[in-house]
Every structure is written in C-alpha cells, then in structure tokens.
C-alpha positions as CSV (number, residue, x, y, z in Angstrom):
1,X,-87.8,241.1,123.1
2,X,-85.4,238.3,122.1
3,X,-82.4,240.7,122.8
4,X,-83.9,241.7,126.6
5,X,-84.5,238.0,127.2
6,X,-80.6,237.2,125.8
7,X,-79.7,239.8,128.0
8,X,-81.8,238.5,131.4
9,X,-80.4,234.8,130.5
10,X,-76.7,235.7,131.0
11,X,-77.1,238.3,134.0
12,X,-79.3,235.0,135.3
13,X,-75.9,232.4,134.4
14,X,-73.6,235.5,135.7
15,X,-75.0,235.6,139.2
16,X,-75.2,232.0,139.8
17,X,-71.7,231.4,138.4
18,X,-69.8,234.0,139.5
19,X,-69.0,233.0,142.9
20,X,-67.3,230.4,141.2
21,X,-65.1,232.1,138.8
22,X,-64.1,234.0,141.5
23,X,-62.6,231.4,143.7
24,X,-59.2,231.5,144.1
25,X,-57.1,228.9,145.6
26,X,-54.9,229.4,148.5
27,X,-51.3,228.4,148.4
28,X,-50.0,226.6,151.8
29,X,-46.3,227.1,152.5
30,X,-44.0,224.1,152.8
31,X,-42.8,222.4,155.5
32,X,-39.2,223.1,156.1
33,X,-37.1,221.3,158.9
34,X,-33.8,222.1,161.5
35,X,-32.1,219.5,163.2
36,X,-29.6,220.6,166.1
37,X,-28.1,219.0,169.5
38,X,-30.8,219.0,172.1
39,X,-30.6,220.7,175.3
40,X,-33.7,219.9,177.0
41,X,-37.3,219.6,175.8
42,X,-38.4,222.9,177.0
43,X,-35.4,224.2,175.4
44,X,-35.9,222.6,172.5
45,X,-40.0,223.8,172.0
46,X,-38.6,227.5,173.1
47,X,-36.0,228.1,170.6
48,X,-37.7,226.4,167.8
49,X,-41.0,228.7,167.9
50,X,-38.6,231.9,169.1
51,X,-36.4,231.0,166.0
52,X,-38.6,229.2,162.9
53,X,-41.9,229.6,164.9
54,X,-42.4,226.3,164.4
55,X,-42.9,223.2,166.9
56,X,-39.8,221.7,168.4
57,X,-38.8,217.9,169.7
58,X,-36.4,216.2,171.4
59,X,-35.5,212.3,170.5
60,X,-37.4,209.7,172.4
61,X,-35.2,207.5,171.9
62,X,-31.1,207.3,171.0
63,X,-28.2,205.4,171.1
64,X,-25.9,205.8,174.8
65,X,-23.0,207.2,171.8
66,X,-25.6,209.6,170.1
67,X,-26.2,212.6,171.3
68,X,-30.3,213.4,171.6
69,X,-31.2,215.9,168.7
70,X,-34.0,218.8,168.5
71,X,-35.9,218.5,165.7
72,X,-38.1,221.3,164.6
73,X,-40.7,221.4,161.8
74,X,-42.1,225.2,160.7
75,X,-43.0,226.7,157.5
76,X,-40.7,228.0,155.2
C-alpha cells in the first residue's frame, strides 16, 4: 500500500508540474540597422521591407549641407 500510494503521489506532482518543465523559452532575434541616402519616404519604407523586411525612415529633420538619410530597423 505504501508503494501504490508513493507511486499515486509523484504521477499526482508529475501532472501538475509538468507543464512547467516543459516550457521553453523563445529566443527573439536582434534588431539590426542600415543607414543609406534617402530617396523619398515611400522609397525609403519600399526598399527597406523588399530588402531587410524591416520598417524604413526618412530624417525629419537635417542640416541644408546633409543629405536626408533612410534609416531602416529589421531583424537580423
């Protein structure tokens, strides 16, 4: 009787705990960044997802001397 109530007590602790042994965590990939010479902001958002499939930018705001950059943030 002891040994079939041993038994009962760990199938018992094995089915409440197991979901939890189980779990595995779920790596995210890194964010990884391009920087080029902007050529519009449709242009921009187009060739960054068709490239990187990521999201693409164009500077608000520059200097009159510096030319307006895409910047586009994806997952490596």
């Amino acid at each position: 009787m002891a040994k079939f109530s041993t038994f009962c007590f760990f199938l018992a602790l094995l089915v409440l705990y197991g979901d939890v042994i189980l779990v595995v965590p779920i790596a995210e990939a890194k964010d990884c960044h391009k920087v080029w010479n902007c050529k519009g902001d449709n242009r921009c958002w187009e060739d960054c997802k068709n490239h990187y499939n990521g999201k693409g930018l164009c500077d608000l705001y520059t200097a009159p001397s510096v030319p307006k950059q895409c910047f586009c943030a994806y997952k490596c």
